[in-house]
N, C-alpha and C positions, 0 to 999 in steps of 0.2 A: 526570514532569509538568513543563510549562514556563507561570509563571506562566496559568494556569486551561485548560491545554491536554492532551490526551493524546497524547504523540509514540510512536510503534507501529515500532520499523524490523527490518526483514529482511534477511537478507544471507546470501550465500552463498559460497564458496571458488572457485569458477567452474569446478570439475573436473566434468566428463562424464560422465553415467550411461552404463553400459553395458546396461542392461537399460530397457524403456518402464515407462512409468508402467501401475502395476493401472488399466486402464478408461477409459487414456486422460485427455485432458484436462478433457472433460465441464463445462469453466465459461466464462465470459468473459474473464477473465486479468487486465491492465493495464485493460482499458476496461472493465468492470464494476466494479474496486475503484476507478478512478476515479470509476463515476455513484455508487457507494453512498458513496465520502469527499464528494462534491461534496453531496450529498441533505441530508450532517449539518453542512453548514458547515465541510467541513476542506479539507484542500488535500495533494495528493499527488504526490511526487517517484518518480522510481524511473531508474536506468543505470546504469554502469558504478563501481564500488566503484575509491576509490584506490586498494585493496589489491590490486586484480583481482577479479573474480566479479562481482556481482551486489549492489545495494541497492534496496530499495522499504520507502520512509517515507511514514509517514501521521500527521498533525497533525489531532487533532480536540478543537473546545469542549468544556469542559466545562458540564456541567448542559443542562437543558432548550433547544431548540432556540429561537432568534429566529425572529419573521415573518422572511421574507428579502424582497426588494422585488425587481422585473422591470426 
């Protein structure tokens, strides 16, 4: 946790499945877990890892959600 924040990150080795996924992809990817961090007031990064592979970080408030204003 970062001063009243939940920092969430993923990452991955950037090597190559040889085999598909069971069932396929079946979700929205990047742009769903962007509308669901955006919904709760966070804010989400995700590209290429200095290490190589793969990072997707997600920063979200803690507690109870604010009105948000338009």
């Amino acid at each position: 946790m970062h001063s009243g924040r939940l920092v969430l990150r993923v990452t991955d080795d950037g090597r190559t499945r040889t085999d598909p996924a069971p069932g396929g992809s079946g979700g929205f990817g990047l742009v769903g877990m962007a509308g669901a961090v955006d919904a709760l007031g966070g804010h989400l990064e995700a590209g290429p890892a200095a290490e190589g592979g793969w990072r997707v970080q997600a920063s979200l408030p803690l507690g109870r959600p604010s009105a948000r204003s338009s």
